[in-house]
Backbone bond lengths (Angstrom), bond angles and torsions (degrees), N, CA, C in turn:
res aa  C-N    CA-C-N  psi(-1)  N-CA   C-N-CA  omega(-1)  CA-C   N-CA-C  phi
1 X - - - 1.432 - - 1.516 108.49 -
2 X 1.273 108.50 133.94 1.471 109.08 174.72 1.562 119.73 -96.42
3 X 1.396 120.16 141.06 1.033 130.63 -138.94 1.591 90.40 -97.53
4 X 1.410 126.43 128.84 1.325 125.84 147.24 1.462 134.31 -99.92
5 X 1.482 107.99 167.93 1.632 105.31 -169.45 1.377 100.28 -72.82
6 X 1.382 104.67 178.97 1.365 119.85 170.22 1.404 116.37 -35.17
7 X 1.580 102.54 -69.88 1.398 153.25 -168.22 1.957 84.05 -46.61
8 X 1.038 125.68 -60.57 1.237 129.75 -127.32 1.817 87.63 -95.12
9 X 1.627 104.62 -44.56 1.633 117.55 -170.68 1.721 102.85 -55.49
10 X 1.686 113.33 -52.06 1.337 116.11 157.75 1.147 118.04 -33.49
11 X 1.205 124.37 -69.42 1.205 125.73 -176.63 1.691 123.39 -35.22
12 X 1.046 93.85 -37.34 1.933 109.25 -166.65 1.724 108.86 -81.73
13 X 1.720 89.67 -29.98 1.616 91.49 176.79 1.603 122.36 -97.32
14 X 1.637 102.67 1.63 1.500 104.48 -169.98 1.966 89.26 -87.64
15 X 0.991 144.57 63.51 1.162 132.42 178.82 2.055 94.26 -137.30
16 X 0.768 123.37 140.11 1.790 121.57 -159.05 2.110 80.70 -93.78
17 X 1.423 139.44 -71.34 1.517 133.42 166.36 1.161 104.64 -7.92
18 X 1.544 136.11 -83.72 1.095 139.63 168.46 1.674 128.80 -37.44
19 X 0.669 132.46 10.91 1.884 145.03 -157.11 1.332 97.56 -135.43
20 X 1.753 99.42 -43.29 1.634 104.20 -163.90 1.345 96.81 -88.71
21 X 1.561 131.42 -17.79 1.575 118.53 -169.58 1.377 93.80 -93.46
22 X 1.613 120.45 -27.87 1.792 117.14 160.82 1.102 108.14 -34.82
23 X 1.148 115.34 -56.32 1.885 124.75 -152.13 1.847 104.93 -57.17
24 X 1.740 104.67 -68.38 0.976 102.82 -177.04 1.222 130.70 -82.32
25 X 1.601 125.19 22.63 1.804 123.89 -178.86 1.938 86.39 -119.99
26 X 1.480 120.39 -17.12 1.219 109.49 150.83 1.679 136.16 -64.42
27 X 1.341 107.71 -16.58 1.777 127.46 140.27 1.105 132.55 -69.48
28 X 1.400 130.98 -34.39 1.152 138.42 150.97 1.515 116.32 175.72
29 X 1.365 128.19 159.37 1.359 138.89 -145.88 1.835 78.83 -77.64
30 X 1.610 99.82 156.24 1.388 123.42 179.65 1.687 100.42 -149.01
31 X 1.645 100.75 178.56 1.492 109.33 -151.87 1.443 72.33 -137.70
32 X 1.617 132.32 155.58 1.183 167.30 -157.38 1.420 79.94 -54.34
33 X 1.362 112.05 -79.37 1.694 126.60 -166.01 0.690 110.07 -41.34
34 X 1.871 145.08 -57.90 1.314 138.02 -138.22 1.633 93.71 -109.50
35 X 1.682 135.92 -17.23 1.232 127.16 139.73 1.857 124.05 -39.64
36 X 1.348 99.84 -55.77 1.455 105.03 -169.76 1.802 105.38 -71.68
37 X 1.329 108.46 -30.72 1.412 103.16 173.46 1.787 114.61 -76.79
38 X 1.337 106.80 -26.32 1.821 97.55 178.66 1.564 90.31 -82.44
39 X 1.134 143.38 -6.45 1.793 108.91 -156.29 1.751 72.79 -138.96
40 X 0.852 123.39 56.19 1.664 116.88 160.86 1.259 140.61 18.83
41 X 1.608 100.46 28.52 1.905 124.00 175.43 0.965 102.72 -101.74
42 X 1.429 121.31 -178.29 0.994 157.73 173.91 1.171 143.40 -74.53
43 X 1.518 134.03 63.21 1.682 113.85 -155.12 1.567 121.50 12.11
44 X 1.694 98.60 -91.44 1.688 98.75 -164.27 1.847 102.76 -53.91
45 X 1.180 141.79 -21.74 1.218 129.19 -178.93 1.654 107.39 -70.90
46 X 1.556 112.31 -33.69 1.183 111.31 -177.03 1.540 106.14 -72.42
47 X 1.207 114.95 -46.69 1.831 124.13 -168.79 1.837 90.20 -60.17
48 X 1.103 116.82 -50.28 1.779 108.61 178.67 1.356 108.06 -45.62
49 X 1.497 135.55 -34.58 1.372 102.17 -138.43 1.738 72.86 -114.32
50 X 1.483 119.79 -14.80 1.888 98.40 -178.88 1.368 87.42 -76.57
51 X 1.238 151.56 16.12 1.560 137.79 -162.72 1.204 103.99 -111.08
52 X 1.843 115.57 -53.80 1.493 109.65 143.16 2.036 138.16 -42.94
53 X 0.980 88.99 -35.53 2.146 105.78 172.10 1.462 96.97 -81.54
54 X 1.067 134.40 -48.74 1.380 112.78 170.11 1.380 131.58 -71.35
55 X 1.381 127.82 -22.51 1.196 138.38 160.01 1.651 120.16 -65.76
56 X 1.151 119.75 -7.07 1.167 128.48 170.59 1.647 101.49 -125.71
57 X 1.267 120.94 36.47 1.709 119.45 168.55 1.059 115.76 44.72
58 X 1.703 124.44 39.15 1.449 101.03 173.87 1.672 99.72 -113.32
59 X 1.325 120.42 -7.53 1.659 127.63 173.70 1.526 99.84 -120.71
60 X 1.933 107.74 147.88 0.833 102.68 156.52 1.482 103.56 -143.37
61 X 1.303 102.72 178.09 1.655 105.88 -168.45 1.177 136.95 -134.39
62 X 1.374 123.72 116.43 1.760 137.66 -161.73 1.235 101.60 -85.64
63 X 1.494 119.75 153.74 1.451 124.62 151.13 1.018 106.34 -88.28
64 X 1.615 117.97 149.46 1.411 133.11 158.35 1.058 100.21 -118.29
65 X 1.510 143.38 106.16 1.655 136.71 148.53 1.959 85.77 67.87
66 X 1.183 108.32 -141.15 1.453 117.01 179.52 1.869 116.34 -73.13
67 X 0.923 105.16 5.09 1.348 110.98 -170.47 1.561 118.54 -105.19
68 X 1.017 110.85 104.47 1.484 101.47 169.43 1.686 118.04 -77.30
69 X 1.621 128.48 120.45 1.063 117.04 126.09 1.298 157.57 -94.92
70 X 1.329 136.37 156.34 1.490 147.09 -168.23 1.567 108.44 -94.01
71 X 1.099 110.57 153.77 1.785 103.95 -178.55 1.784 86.68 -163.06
72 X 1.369 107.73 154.91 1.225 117.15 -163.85 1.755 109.76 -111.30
73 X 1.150 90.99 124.73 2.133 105.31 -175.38 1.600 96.05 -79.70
74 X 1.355 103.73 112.94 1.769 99.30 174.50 1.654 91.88 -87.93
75 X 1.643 147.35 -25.50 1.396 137.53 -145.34 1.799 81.29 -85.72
76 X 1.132 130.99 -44.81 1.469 128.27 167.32 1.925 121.50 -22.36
77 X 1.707 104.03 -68.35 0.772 113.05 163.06 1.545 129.15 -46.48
78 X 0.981 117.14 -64.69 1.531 127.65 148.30 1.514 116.03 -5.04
79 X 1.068 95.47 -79.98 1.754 115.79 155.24 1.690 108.93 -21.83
80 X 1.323 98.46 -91.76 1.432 86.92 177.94 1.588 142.37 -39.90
81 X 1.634 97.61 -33.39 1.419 103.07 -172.84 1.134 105.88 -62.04
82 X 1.780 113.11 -51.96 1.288 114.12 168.88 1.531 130.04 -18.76
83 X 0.888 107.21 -51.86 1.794 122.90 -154.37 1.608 87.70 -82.19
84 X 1.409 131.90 -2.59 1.153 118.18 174.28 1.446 106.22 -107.98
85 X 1.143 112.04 4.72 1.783 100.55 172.16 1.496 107.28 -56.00
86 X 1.590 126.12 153.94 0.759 161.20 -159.63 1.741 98.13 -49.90
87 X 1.685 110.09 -68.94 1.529 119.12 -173.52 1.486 109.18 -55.84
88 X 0.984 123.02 -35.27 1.455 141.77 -150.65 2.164 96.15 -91.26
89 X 1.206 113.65 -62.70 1.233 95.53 147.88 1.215 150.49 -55.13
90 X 1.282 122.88 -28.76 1.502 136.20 156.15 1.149 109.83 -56.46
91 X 1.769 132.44 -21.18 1.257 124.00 160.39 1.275 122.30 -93.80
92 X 1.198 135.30 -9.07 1.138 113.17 134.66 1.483 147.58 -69.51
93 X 1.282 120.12 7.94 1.426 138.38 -178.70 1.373 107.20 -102.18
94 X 1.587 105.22 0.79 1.756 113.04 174.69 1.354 91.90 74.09
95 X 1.031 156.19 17.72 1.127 139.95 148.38 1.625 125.12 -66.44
96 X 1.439 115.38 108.23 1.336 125.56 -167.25 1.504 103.23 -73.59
97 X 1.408 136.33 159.37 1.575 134.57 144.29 1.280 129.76 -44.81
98 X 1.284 118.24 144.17 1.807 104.27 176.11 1.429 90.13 -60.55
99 X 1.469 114.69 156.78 1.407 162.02 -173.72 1.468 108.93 40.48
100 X 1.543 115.89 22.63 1.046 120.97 179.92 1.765 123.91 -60.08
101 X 0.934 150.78 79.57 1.979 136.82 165.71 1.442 118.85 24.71
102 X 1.373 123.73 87.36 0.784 115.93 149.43 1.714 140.76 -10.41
103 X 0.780 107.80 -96.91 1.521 125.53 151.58 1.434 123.43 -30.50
104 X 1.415 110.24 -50.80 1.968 113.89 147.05 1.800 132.55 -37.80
105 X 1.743 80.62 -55.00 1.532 81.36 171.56 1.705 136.77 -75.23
106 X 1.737 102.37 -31.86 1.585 117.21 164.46 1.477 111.11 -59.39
107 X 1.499 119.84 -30.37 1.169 127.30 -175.23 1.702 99.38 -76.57
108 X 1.429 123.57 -41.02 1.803 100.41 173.70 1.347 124.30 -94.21
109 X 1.762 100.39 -11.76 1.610 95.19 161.32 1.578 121.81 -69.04
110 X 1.031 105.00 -3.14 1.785 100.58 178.80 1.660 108.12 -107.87
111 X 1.067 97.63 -26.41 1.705 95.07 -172.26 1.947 111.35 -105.58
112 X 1.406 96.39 1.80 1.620 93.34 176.23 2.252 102.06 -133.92
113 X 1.195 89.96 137.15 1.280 103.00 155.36 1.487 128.43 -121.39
114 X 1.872 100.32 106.57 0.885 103.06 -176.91 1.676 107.68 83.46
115 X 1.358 136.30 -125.66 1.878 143.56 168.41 1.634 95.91 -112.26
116 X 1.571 119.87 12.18 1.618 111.29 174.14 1.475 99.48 -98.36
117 X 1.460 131.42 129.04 1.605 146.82 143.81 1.388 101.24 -49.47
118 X 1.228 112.87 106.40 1.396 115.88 155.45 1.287 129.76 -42.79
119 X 1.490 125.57 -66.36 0.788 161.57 153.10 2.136 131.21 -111.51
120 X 1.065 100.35 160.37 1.628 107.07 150.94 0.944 136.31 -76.72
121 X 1.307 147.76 90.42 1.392 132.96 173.29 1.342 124.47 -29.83
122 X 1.456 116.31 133.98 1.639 115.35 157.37 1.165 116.06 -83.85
123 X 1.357 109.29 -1.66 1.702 106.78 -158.73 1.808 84.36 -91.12
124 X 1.487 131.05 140.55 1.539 129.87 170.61 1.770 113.68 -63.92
125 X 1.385 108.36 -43.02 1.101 134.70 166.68 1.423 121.53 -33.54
126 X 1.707 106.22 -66.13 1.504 113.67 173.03 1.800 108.42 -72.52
127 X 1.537 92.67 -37.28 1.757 94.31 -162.28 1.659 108.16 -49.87
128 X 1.644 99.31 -38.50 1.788 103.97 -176.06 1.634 99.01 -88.94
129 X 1.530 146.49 30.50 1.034 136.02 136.76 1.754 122.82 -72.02
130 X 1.543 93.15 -35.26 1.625 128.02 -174.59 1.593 96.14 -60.11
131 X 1.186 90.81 -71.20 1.387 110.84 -176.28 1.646 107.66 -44.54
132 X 0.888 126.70 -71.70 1.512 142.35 -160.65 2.221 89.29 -53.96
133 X 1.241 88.15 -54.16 1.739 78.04 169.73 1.498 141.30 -54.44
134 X 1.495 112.79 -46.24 1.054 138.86 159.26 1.555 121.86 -47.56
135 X 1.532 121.55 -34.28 1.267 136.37 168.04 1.516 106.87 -71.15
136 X 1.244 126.29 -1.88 1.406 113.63 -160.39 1.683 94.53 -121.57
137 X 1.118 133.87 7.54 1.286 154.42 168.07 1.499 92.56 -78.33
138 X 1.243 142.22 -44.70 1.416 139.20 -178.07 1.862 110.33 -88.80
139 X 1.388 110.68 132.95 1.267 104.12 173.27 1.847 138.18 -59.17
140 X 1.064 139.82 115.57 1.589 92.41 -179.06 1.198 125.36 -103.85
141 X 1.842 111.92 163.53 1.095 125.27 -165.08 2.010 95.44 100.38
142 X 1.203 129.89 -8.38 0.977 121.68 155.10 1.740 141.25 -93.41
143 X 1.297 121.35 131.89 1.707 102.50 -148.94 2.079 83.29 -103.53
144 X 1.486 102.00 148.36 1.458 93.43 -158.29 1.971 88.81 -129.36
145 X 1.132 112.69 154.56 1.915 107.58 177.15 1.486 93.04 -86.21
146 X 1.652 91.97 148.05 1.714 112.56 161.09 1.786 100.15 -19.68
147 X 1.360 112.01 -94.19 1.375 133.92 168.36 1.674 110.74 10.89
148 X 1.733 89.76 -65.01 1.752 100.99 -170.77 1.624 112.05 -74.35
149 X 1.369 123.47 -36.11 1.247 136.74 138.76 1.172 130.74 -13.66
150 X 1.449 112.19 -68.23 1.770 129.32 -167.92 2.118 91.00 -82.40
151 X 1.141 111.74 -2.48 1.832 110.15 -165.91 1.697 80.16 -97.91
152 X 1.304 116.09 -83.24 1.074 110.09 -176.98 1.910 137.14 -34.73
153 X 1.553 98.53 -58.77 1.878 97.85 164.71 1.306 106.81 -60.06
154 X 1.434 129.41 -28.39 1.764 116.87 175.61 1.528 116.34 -57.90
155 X 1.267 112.25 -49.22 1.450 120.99 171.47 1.623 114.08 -29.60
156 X 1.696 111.30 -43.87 1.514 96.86 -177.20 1.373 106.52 -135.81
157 X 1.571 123.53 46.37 1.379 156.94 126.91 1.241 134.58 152.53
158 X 1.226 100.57 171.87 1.974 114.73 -155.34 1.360 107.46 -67.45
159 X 1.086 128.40 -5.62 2.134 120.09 174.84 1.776 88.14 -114.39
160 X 1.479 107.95 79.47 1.368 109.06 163.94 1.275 105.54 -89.74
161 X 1.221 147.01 -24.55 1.305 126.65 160.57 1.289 124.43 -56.11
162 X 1.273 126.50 -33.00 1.194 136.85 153.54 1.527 136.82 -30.56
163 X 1.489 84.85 -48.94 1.601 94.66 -177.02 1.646 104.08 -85.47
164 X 1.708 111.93 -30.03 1.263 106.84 162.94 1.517 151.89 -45.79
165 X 1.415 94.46 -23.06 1.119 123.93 -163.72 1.710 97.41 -98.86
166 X 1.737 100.95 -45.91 1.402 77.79 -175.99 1.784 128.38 -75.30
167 X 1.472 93.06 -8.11 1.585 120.38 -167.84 1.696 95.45 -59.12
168 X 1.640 114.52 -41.96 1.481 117.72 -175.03 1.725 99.10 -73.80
169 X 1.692 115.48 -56.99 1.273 118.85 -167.96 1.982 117.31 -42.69
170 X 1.224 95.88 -13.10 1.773 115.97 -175.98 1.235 119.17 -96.88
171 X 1.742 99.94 -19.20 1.411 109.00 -159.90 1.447 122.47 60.12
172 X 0.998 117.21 44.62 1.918 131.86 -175.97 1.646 97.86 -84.67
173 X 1.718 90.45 -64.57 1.802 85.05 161.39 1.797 106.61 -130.70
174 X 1.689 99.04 -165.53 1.020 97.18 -164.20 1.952 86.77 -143.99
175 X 1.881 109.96 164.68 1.344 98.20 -156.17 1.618 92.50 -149.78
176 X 1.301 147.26 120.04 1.255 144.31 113.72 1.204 132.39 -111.59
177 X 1.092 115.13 174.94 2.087 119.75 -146.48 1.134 146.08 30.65
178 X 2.271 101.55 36.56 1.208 101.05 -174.75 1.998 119.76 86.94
179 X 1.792 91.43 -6.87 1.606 86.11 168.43 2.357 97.70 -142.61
180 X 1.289 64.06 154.18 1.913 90.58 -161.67 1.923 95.98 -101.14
181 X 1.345 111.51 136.90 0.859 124.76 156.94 1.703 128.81 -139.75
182 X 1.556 110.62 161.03 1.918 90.20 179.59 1.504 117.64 -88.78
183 X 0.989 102.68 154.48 1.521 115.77 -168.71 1.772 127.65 -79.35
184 X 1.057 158.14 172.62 1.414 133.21 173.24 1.560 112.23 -52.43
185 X 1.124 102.23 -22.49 1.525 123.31 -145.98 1.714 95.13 -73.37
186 X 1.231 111.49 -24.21 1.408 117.64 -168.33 1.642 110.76 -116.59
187 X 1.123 104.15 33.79 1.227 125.38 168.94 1.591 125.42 -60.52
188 X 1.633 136.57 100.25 0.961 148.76 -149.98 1.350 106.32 -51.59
């Protein structure tokens, strides 16, 4: 799933169709048809707007035989609300923390939109600013599975093994029997 901005997730939910096809697959999962027949659209108008709700993780979709149904992700939503707490918007307005790094903060205003990683840094410098953030998404003193790991770095991009890997290569965290934890080193 590709991750959208704030700006953009709003966007997808400010549409009242969309709210209303929330409403009723939050009652129970539906199939293109029996959406477009309760909310009085149109197939392809309906298939557009779960195409938008699924692109922002809030539907997802099973086969049945020839039938696709949609069913609605409330932990998605969640998600979003989140991203509107108060701090979390103030970081996107580039507004750094008091005594926050200079250079820390230019370093995630350029390489994150919004909780999405643009990219990886090549630079080691920026990459372990990235890094050092990304580690702080995990609690410490909590030991977490590969699995729960690869869910979380996916959230804010697609080479989560990557970032996993580099998270150990830094010593951010540290990992045996298949479970990862952070290290002193990643100390808030």
């Amino acid at each position: 799933m590709e991750e959208l901005s704030v700006v953009e997730s709003l966007k997808v939910l400010a549409d009242e169709s969309r709210i209303r096809i929330l409403a009723l697959l939050a009652a129970h999962e539906s199939s293109v048809e029996e959406l477009a027949d309760r909310l009085g659209l149109r197939p392809p108008t309906v298939s557009h707007h779960l195409s938008r709700l699924k692109g922002l993780g809030l539907v997802s979709m099973r086969r049945q035989g020839t039938t696709h149904l949609y069913r609605f992700e409330p932990e998605r939503l969640r998600d979003v609300n989140r991203s509107l707490e108060p701090e979390r918007l103030a970081a996107l307005a580039g507004t750094p923390d008091p005594g926050e790094d200079p250079f820390a903060a230019k370093v995630l205003r350029d390489f994150f939109i919004g909780e999405r990683l643009k990219d990886i840094p090549a630079s080691r410098t920026k990459r372990r600013v990235v890094l050092e953030w990304l580690v702080r998404r995990f609690e410490p003193g909590v030991r977490y599975p590969e699995r729960t790991v690869n869910e979380v770095l996916s959230h804010h991009h697609p080479d989560f093994a990557t970032l996993r890997r580099e998270l150990i290569v830094n010593r951010l965290m540290d990992r045996a029997g298949g479970e990862y934890w952070r290290t002193d080193a990643a100390a808030p």
